[in-house]
N, C-alpha and C positions, 0 to 999 in steps of 0.2 A: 303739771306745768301748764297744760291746753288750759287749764279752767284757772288756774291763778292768772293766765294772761288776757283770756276773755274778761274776766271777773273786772281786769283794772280799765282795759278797753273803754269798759261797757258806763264803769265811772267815770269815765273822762270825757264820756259823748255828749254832749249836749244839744242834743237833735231839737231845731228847728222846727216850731208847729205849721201843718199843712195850711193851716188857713192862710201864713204867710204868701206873696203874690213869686210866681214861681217863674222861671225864663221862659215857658213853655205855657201857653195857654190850653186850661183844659177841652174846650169844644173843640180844640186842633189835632187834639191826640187819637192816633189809631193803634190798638193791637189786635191780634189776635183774640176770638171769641172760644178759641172751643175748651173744653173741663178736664183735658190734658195737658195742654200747653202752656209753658211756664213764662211768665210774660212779666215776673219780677221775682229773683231770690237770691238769698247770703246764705252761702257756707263757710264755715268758720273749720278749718282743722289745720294738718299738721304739724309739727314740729315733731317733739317725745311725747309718747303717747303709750301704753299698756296696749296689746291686739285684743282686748275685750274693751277699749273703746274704739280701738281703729272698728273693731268687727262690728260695732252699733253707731259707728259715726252718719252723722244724716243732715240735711241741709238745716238751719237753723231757721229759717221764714221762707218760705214758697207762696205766689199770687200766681195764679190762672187765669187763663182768659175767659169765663164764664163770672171769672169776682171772688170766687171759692182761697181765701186764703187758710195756710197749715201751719202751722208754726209753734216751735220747743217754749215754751214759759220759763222764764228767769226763774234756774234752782237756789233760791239763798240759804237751801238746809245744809246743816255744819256736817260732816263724816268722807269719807272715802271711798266717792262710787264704787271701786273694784273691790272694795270688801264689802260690797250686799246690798249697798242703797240703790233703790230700783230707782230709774228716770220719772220723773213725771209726765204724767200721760200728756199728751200731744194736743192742744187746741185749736179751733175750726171757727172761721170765720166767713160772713159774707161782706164785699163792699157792692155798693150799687155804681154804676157808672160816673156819676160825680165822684165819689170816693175815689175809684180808680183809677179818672182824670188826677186829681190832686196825687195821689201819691204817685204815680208816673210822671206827673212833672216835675217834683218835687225831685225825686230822684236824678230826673234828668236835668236840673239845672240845678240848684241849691247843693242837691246831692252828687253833682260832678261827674254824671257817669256820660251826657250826653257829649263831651267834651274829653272823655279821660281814652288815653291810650290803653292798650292790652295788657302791660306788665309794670308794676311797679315795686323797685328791690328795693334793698338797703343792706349794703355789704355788709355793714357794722354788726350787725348782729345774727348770733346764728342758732339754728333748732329753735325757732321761733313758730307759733303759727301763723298761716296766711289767712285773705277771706277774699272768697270769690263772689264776686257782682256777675247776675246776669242780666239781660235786660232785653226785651224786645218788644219793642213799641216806637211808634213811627216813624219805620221802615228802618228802625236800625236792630242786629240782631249781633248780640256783643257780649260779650266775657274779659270782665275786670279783674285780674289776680295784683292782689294787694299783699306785699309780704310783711310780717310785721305792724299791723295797722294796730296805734294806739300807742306805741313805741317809741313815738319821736323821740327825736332829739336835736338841740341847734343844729347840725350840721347833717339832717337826714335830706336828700333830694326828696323835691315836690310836697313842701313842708302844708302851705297854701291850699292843696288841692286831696292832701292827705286829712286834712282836720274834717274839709266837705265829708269827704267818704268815712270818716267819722263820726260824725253827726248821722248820716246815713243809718249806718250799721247800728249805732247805737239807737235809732227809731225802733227798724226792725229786729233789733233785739229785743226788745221788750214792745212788743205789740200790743200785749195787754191793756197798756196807755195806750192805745190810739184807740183800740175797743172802748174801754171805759170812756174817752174824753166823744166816742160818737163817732167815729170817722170810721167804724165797721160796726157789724153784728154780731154776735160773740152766738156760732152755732154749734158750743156745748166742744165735747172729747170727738179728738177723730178717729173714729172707723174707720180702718183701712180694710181692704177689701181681703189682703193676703199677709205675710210675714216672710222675711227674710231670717230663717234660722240657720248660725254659725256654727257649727262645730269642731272644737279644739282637745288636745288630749291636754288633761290638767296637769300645769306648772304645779308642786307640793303639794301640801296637806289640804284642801280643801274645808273650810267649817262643818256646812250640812251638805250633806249627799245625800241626793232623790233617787228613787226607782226610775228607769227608763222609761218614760213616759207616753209611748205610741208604741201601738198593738203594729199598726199596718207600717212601720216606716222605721227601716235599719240603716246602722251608722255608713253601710255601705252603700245607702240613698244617697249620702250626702257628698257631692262633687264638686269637686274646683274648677271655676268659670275659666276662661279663657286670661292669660296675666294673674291669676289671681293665685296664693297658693293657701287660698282658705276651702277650707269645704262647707258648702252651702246647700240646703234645700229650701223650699218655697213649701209654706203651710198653711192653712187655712184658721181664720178666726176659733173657729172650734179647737186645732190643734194646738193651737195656742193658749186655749184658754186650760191645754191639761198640763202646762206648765204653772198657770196664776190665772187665778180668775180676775185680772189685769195687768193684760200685756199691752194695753192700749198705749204705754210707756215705750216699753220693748222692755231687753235686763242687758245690764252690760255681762255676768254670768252667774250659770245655777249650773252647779256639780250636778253629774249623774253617770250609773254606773252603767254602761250599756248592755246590752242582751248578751255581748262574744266577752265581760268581765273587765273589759277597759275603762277606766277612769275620765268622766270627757268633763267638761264643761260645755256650755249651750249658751251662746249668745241670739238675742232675739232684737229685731228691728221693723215697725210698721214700714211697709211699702206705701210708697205716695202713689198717688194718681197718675203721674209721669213712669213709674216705671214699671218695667215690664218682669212679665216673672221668668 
């Protein structure tokens, strides 16, 4: 349901090219410099969802303050992630200061976030997903939840200002166009530094079942953060790599049988530069 409704979202955007002249003059724009801090991103989730996507859900386009942008590539492959199609690996980008001028104002004026309130519903429709705008850049530091976006209808409130955030979303949906057309650097697969590994005891029959795959790290490593009732560990490039020799994706899941005979599934997820382990 998340990916048929992204999927029509993302055809219905017609984002706006940055060379267009923006409310916000780029030489006026300040954010944040440093290569943690998130200074432009869209997340796209909830509604119904399977918890081996909840458990690999990730921001869809991240910009930092050093120019380093991260961002999920448009999957157009036909199948059913939760039966075994791994994500496509994560791509890396640099903008240079101009670059980052233009799409910060872009966003902030064409793209309606400099102007937009905190919350925007729409009773009409329900178990839909939302997409979150963040935005911090001069001197505003804001979080846009957009429920339903892509969904209109005559009679949705904030029809006007929903299409902008539209146009928006659908930019940084598909970055790739802005890479290719020149308005970034296309710096190859990202390498995250660590991984976010989920573990679940498996719903039925699973297809293929692995060996448990870490010598040094039992299912009893693996804890539930704080609000969360998933168990997680934090693993290293290498550990991941003795799942797939490319996890640079993550997996929404891989059976395996654990060291105590229990049946798990294993969901995996690149960590960004913003978060912590």
């Amino acid at each position: 349901m998340l990916s048929i409704a992204l999927a029509l979202a993302a055809c219905s955007a017609q984002p706006t090219p940055l060379s267009t002249p923006t409310s916000t003059p780029e030489a006026s724009l300040t954010h944040p410099t440093d290569a943690n801090v998130v200074i432009l991103r869209l997340e796209d989730g909830g509604g119904i969802m399977p918890m081996e996507l909840f458990a690999t859900h990730a921001p869809t386009f991240s910009l930092y303050g050093d120019g380093t942008a991260v961002y999920q590539p448009i999957d157009t492959r036909a199948g059913n992630p939760v039966g075994g199609l791994q994500p496509l690996q994560w791509r890396k980008a640099t903008l240079d200061q101009a670059q980052i001028g233009a799409l910060l104002g872009y966003a902030l004026g064409q793209g309606g976030l400099g102007e937009a309130r905190d919350h925007y519903d729409d009773p009409s429709i329900i178990d839909a997903p939302g997409s979150v705008f963040t935005i911090r850049a001069n001197g505003l530091d804001k979080t846009v939840n957009v429920y339903a976006l892509g969904m209109e209808g005559q009679n949705t409130p904030d029809r006007e200002i929903r299409a902008r955030f539209l146009a928006l979303a659908g930019l940084l949906r598909d970055f790739w166009a802005q890479v290719a057309a020149g308005r970034a650097t296309d710096a190859g697969i990202y390498e995250a530094a660590a991984y976010r590994a989920v573990l679940l005891e498996a719903q039925g029959v699973p297809g293929e079942v692995r060996d448990w795959p870490w010598a040094g790290l039992a299912p009893a490593d693996f804890t539930a953060p704080p609000n969360s009732e998933q168990s997680e560990a934090i693993v290293s490039p290498d550990q991941a790599r003795e799942l797939s020799a490319t996890p640079e994706g993550g997996f929404f899941a891989i059976a395996v049988v654990g060291p105590d005979g229990v049946l798990y599934t294993v969901a995996l997820r690149p960590l960004l530069p913003d978060e912590t382990e």
